[in-house]
PDBQT receptor file of N, H, CA, C and O in Angstrom, charges set to zero:
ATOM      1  N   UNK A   1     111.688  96.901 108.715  1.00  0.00    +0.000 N 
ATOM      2  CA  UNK A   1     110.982  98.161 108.814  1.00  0.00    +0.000 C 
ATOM      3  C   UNK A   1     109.766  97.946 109.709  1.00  0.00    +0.000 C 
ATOM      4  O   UNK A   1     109.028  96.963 109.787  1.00  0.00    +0.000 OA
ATOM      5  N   UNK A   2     109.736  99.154 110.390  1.00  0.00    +0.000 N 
ATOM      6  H   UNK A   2     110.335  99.952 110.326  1.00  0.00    +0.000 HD
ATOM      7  CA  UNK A   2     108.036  98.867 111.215  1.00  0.00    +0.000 C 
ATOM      8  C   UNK A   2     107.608 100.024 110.942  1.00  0.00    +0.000 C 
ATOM      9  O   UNK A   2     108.220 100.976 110.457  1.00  0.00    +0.000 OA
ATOM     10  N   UNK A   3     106.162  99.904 111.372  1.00  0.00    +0.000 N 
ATOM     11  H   UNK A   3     105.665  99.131 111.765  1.00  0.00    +0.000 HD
ATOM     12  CA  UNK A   3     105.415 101.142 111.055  1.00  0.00    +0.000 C 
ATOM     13  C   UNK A   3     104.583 101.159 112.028  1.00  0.00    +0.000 C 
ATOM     14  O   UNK A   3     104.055 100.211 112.608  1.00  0.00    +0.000 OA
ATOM     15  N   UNK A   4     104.448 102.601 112.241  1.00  0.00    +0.000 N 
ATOM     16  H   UNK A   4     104.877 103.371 111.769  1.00  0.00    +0.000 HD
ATOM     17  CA  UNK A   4     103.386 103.255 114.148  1.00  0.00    +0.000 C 
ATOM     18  C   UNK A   4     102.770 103.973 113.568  1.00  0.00    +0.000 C 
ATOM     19  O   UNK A   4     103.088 104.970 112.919  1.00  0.00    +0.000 OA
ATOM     20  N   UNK A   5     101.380 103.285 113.859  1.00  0.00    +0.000 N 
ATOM     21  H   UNK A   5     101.122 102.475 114.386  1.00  0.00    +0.000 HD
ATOM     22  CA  UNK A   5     100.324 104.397 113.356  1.00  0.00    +0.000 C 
ATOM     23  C   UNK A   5      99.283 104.704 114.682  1.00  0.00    +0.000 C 
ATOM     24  O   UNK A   5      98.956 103.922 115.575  1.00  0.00    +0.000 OA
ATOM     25  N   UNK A   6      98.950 105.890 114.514  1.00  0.00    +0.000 N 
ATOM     26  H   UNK A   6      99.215 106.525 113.788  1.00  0.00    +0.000 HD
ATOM     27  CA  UNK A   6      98.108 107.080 115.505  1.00  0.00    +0.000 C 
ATOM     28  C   UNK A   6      96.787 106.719 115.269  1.00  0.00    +0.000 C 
ATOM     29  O   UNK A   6      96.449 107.239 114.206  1.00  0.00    +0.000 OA
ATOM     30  N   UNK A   7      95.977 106.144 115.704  1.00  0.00    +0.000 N 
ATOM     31  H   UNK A   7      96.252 105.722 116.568  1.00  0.00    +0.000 HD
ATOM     32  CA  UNK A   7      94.646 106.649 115.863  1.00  0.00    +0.000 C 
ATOM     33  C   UNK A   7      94.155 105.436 114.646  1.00  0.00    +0.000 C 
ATOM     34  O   UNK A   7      93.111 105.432 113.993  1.00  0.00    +0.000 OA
ATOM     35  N   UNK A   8      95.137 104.575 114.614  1.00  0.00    +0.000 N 
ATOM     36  H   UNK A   8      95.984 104.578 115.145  1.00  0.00    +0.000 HD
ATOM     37  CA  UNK A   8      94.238 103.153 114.120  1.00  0.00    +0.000 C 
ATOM     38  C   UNK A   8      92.866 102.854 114.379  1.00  0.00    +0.000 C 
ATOM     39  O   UNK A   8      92.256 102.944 115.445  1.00  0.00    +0.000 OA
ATOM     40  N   UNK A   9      92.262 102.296 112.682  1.00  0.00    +0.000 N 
ATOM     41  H   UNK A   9      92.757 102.223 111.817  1.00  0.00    +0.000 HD
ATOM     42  CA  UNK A   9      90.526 101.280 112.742  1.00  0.00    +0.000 C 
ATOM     43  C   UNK A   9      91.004 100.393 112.312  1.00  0.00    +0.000 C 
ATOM     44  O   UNK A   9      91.907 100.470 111.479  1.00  0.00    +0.000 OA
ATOM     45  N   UNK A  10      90.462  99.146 112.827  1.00  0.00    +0.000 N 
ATOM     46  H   UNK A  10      89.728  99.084 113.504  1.00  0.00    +0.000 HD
ATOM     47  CA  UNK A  10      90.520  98.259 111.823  1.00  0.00    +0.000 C 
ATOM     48  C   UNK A  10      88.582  98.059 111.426  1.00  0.00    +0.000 C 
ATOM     49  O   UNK A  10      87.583  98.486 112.006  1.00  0.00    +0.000 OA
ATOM     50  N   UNK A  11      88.739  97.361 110.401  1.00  0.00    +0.000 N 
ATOM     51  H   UNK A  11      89.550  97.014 109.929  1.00  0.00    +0.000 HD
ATOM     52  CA  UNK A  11      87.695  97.401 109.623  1.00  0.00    +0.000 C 
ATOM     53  C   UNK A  11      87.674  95.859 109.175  1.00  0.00    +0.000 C 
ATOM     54  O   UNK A  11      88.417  95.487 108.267  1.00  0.00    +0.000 OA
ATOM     55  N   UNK A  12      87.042  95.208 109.654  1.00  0.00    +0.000 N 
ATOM     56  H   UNK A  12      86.438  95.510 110.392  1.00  0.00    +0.000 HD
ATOM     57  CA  UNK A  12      86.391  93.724 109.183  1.00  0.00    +0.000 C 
ATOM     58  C   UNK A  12      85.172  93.777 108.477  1.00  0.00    +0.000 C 
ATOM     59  O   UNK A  12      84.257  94.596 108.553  1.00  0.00    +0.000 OA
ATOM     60  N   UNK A  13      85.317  92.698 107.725  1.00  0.00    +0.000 N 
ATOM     61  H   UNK A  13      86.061  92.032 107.663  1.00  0.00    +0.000 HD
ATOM     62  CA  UNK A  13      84.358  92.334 106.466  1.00  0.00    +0.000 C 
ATOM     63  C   UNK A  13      83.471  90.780 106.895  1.00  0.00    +0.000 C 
ATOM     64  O   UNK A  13      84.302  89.904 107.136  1.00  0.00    +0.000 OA
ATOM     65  N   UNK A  14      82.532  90.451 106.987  1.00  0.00    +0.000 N 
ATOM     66  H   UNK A  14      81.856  91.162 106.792  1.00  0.00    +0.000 HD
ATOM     67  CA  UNK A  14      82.124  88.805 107.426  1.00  0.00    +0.000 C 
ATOM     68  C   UNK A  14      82.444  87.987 105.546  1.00  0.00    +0.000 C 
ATOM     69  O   UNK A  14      82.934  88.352 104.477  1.00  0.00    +0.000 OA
ATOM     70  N   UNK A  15      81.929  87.008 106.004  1.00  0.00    +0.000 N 
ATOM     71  H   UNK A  15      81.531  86.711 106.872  1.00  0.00    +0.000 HD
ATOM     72  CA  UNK A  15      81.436  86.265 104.472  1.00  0.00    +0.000 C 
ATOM     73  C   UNK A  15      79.598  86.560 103.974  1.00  0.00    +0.000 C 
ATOM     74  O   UNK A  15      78.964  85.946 103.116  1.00  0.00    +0.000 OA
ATOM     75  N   UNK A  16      79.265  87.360 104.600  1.00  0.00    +0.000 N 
ATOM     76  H   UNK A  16      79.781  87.859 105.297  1.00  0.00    +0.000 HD
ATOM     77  CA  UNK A  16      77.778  88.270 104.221  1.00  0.00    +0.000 C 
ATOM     78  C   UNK A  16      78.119  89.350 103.636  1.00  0.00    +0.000 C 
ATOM     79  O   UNK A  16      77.272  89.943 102.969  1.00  0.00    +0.000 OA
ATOM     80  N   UNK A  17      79.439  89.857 103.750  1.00  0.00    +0.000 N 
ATOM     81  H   UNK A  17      80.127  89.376 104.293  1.00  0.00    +0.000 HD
ATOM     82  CA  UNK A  17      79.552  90.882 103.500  1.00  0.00    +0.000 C 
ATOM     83  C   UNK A  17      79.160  92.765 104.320  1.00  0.00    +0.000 C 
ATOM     84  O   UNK A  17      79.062  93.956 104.027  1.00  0.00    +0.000 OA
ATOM     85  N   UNK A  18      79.078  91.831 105.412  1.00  0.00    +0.000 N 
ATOM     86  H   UNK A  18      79.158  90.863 105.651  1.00  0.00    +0.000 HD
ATOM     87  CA  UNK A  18      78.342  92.958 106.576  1.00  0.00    +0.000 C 
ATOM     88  C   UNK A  18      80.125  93.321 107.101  1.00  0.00    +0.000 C 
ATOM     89  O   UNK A  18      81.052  92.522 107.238  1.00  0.00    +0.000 OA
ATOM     90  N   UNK A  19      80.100  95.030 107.330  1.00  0.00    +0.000 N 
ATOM     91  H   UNK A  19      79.347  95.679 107.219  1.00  0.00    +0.000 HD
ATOM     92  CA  UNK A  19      80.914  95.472 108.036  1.00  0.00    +0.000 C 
ATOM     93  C   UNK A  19      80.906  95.687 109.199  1.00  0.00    +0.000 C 
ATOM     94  O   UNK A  19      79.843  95.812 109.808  1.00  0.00    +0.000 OA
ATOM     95  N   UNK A  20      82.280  95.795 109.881  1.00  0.00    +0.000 N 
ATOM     96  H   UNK A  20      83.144  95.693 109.387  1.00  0.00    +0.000 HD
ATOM     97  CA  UNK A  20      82.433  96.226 111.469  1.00  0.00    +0.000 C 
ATOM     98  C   UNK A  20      83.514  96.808 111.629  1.00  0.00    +0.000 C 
ATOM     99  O   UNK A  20      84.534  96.380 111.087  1.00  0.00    +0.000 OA
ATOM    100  N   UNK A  21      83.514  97.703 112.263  1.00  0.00    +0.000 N 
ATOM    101  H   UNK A  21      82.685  98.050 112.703  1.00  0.00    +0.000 HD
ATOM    102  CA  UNK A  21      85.071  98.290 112.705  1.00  0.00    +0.000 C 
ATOM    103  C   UNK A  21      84.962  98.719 114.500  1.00  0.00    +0.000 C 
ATOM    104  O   UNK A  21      83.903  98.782 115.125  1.00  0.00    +0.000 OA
ATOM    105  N   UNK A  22      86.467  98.999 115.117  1.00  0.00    +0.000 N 
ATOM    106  H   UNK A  22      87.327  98.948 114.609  1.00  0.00    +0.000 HD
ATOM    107  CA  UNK A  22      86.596  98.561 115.648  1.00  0.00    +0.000 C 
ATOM    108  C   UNK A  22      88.261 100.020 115.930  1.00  0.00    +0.000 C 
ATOM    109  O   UNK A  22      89.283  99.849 115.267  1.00  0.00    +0.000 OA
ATOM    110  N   UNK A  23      88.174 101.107 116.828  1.00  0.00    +0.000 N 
ATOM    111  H   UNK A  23      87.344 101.246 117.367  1.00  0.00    +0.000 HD
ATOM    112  CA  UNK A  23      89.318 102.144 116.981  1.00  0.00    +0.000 C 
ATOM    113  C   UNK A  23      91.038 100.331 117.713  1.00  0.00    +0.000 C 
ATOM    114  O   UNK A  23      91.036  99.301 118.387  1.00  0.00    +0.000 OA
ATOM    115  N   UNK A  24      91.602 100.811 117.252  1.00  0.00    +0.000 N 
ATOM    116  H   UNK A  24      91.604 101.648 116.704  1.00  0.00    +0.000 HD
ATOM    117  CA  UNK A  24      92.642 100.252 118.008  1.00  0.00    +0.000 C 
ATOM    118  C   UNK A  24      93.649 100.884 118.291  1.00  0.00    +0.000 C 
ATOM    119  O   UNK A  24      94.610 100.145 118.505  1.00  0.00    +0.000 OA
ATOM    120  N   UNK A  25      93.980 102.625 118.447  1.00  0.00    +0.000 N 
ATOM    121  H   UNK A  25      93.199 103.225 118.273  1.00  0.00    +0.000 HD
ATOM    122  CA  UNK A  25      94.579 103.716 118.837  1.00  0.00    +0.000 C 
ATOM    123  C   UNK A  25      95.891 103.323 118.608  1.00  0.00    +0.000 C 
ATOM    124  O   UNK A  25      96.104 102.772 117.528  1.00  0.00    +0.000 OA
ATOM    125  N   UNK A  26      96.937 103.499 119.469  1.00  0.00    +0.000 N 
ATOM    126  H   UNK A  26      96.765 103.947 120.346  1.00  0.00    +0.000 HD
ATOM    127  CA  UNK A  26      98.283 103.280 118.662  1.00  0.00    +0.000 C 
ATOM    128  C   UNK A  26      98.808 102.173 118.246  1.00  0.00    +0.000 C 
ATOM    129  O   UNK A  26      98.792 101.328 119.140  1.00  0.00    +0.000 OA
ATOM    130  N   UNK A  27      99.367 101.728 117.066  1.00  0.00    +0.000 N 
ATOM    131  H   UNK A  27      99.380 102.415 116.339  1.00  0.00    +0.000 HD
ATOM    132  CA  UNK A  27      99.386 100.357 116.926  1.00  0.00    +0.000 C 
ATOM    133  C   UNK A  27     101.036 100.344 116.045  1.00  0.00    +0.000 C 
ATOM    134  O   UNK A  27     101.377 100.985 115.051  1.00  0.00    +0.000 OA
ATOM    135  N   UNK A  28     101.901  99.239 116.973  1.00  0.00    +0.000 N 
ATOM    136  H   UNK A  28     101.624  98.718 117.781  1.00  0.00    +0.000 HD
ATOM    137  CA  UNK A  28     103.006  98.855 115.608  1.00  0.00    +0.000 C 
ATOM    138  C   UNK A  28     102.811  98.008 115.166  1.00  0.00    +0.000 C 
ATOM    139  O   UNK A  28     102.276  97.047 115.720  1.00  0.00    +0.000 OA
ATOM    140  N   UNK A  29     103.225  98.064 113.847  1.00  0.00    +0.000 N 
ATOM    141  H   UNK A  29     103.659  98.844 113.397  1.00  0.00    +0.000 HD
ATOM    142  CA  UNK A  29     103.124  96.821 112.747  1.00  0.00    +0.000 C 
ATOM    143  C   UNK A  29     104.353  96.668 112.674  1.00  0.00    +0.000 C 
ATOM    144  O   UNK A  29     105.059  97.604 112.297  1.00  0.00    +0.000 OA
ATOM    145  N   UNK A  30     104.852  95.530 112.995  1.00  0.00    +0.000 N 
ATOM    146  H   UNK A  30     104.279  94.769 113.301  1.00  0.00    +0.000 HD
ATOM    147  CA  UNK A  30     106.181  94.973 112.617  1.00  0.00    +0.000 C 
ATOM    148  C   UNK A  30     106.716  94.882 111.121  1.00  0.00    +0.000 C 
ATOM    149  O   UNK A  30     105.814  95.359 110.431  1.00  0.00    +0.000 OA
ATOM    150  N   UNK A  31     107.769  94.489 110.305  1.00  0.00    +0.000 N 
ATOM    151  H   UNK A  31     108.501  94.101 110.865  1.00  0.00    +0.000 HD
ATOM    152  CA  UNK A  31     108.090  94.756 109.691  1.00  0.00    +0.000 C 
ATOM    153  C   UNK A  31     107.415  93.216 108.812  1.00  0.00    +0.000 C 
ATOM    154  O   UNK A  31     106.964  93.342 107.674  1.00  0.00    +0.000 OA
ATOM    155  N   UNK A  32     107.431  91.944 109.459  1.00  0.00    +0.000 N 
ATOM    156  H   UNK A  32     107.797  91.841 110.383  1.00  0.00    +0.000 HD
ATOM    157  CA  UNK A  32     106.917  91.045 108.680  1.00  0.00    +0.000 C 
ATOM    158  C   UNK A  32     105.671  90.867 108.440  1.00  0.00    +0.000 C 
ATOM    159  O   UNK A  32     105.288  90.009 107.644  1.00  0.00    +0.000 OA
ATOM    160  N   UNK A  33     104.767  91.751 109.178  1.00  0.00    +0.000 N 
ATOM    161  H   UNK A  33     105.078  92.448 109.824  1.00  0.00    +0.000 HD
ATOM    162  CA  UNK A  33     103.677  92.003 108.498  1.00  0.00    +0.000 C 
ATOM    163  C   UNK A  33     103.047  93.157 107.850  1.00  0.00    +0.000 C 
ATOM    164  O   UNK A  33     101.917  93.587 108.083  1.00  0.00    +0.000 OA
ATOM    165  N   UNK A  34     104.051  93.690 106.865  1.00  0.00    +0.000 N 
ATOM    166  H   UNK A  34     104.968  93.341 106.675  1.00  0.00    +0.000 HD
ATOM    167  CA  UNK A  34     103.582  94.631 106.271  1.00  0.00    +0.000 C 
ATOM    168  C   UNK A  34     103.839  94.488 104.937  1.00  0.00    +0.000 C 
ATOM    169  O   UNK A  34     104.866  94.551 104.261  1.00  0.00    +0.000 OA
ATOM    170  N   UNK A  35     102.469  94.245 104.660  1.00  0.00    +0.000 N 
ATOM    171  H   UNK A  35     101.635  94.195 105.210  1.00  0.00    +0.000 HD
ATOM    172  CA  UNK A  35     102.508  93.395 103.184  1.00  0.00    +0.000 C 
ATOM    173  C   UNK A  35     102.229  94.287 101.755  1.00  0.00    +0.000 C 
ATOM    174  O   UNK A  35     102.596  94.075 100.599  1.00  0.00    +0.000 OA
ATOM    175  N   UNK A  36     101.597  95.135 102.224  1.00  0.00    +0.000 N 
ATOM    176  H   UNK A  36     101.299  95.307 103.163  1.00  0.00    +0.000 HD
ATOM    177  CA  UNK A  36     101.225  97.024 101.006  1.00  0.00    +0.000 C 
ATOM    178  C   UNK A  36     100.910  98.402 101.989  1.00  0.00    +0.000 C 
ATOM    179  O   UNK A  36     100.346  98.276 103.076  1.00  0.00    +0.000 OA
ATOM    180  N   UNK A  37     101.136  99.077 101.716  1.00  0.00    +0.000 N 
ATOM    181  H   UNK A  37     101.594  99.179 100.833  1.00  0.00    +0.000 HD
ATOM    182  CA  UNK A  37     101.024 100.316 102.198  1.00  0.00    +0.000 C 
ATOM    183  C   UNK A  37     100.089 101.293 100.827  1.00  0.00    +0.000 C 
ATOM    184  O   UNK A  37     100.604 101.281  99.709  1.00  0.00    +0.000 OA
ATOM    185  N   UNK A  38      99.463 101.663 100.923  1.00  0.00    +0.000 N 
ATOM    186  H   UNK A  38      99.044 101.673 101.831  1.00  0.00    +0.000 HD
ATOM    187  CA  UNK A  38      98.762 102.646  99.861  1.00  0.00    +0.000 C 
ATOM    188  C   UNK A  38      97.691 103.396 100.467  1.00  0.00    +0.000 C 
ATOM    189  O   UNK A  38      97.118 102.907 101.440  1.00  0.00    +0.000 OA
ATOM    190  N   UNK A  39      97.315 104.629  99.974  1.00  0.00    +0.000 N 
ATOM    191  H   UNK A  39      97.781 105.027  99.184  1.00  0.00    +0.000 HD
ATOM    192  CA  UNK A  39      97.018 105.481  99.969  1.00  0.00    +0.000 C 
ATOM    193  C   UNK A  39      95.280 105.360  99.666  1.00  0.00    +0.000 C 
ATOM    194  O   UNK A  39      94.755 105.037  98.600  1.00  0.00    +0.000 OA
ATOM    195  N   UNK A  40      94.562 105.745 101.027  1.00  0.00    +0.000 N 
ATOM    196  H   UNK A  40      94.989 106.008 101.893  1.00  0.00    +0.000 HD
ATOM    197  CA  UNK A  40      92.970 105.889 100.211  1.00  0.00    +0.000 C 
ATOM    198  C   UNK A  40      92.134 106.467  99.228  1.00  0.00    +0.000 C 
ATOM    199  O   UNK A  40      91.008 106.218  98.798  1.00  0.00    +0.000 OA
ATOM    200  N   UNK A  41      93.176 107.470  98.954  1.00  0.00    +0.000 N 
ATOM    201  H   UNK A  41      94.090 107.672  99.304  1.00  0.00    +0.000 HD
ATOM    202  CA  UNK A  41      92.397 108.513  98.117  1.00  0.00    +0.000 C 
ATOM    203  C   UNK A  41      93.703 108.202  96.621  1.00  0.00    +0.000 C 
ATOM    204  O   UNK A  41      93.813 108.818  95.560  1.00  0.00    +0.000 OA
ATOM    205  N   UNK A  42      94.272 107.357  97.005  1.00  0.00    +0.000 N 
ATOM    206  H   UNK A  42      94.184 106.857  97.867  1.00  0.00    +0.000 HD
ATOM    207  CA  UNK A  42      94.791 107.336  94.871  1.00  0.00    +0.000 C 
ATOM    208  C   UNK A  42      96.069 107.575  95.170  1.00  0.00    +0.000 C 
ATOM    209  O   UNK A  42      96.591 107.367  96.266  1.00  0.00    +0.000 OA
ATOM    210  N   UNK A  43      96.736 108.139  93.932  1.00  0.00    +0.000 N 
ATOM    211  H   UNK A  43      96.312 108.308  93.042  1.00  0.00    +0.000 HD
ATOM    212  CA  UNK A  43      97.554 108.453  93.900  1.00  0.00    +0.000 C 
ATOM    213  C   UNK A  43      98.257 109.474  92.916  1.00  0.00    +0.000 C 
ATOM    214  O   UNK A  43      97.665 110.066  92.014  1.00  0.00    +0.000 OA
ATOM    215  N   UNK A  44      99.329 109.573  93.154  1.00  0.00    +0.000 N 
ATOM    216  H   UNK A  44      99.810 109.092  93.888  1.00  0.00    +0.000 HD
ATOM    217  CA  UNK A  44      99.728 111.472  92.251  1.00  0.00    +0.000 C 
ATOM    218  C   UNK A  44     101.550 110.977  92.119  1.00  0.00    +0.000 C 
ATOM    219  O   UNK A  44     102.397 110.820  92.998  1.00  0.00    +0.000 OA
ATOM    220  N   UNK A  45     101.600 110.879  91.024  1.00  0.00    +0.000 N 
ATOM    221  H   UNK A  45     100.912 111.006  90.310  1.00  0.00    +0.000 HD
ATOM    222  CA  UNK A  45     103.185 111.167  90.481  1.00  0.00    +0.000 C 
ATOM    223  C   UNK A  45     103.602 112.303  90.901  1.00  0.00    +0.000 C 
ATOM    224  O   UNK A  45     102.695 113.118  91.070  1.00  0.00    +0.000 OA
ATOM    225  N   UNK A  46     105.241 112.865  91.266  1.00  0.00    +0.000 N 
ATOM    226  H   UNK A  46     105.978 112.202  91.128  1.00  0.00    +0.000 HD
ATOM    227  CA  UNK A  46     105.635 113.938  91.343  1.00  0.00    +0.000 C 
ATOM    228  C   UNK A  46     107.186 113.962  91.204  1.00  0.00    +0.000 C 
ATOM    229  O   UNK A  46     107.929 112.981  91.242  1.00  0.00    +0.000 OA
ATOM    230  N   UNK A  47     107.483 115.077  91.060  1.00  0.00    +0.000 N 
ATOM    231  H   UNK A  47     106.880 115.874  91.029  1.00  0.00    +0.000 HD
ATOM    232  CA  UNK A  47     108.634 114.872  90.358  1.00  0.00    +0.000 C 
ATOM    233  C   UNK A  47     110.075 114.843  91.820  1.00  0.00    +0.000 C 
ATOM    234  O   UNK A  47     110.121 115.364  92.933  1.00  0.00    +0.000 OA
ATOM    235  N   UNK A  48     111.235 113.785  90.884  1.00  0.00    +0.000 N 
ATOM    236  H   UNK A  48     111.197 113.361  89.979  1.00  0.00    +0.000 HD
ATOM    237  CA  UNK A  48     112.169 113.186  91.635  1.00  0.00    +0.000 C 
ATOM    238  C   UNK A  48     112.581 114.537  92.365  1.00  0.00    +0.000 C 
ATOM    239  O   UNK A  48     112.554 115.430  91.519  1.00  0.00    +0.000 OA
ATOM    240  N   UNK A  49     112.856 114.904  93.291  1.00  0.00    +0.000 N 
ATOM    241  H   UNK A  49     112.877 114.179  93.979  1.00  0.00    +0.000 HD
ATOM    242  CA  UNK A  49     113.310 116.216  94.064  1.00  0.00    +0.000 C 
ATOM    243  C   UNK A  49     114.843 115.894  94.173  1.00  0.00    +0.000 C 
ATOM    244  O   UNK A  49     115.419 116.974  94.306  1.00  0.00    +0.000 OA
ATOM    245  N   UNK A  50     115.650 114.965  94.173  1.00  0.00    +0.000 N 
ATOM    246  H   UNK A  50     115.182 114.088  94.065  1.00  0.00    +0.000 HD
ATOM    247  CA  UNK A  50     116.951 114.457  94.179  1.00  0.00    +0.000 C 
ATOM    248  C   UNK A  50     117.640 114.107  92.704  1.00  0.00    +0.000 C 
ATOM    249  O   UNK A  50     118.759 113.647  92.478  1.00  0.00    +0.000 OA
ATOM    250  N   UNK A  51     116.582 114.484  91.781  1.00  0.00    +0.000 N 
ATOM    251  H   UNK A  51     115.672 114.858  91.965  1.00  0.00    +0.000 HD
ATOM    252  CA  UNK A  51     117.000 114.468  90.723  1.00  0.00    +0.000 C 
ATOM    253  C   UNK A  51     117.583 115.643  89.848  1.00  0.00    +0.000 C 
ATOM    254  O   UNK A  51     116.872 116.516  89.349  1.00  0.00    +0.000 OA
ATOM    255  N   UNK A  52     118.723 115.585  89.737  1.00  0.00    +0.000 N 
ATOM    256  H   UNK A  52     119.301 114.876  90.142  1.00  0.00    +0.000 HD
ATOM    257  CA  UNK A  52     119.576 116.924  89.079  1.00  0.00    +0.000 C 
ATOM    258  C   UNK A  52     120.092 116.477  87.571  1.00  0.00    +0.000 C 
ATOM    259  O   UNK A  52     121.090 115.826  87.260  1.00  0.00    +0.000 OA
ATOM    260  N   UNK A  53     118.823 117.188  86.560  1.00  0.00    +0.000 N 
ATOM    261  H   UNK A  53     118.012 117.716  86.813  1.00  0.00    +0.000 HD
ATOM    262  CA  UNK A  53     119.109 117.229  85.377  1.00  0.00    +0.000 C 
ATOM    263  C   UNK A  53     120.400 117.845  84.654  1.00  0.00    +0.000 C 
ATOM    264  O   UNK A  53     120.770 117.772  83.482  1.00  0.00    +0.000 OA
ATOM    265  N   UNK A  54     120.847 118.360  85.565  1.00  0.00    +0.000 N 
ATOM    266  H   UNK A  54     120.547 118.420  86.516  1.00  0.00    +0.000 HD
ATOM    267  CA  UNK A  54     122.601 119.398  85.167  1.00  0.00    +0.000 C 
ATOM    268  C   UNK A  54     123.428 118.058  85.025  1.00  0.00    +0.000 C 
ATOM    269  O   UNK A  54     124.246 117.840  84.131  1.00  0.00    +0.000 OA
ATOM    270  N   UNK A  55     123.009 116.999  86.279  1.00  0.00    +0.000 N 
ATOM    271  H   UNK A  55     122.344 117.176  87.005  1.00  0.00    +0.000 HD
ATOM    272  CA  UNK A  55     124.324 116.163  86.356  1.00  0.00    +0.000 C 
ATOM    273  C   UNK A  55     124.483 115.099  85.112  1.00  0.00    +0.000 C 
ATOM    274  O   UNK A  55     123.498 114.396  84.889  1.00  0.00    +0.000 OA
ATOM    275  N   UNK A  56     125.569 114.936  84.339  1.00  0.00    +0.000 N 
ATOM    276  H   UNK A  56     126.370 115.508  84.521  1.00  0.00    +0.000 HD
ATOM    277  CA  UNK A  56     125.183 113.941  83.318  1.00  0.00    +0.000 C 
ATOM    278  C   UNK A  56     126.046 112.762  83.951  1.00  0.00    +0.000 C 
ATOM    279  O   UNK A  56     127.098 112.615  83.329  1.00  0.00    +0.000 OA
ATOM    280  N   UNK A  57     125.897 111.932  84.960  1.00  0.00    +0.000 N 
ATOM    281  H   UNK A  57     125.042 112.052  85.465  1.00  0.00    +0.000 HD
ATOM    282  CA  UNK A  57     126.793 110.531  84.830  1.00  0.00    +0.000 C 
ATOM    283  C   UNK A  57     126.605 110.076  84.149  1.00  0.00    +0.000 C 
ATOM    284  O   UNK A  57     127.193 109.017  83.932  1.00  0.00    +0.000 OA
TER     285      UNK A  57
């Protein structure tokens, strides 16, 4: 799997703890380095849309 993202930051941290960032505009991430994907703002359960309670297998 790869992933293309639009309008990439990256965001570095030192060992002070001082930040820096840094635009890197379109960027692929190959598939072996994509280690989590998540969401900044959290997250929200929702319901299976492919899930059909009629069907009983």
């Amino acid at each position: 799997m790869n992933l293309v993202l639009d309008e990439a930051k990256e965001i570095t941290r030192d060992d002070e703890g001082n930040e820096g960032s840094r635009d890197l505009g379109l960027l692929v991430a190959r598939g072996t380095l994509l280690v989590l994907i998540s969401p900044i703002d959290g997250k929200e359960e929702i319901a299976n849309p492919f899930l059909n309670a009629d069907d009983d297998d």
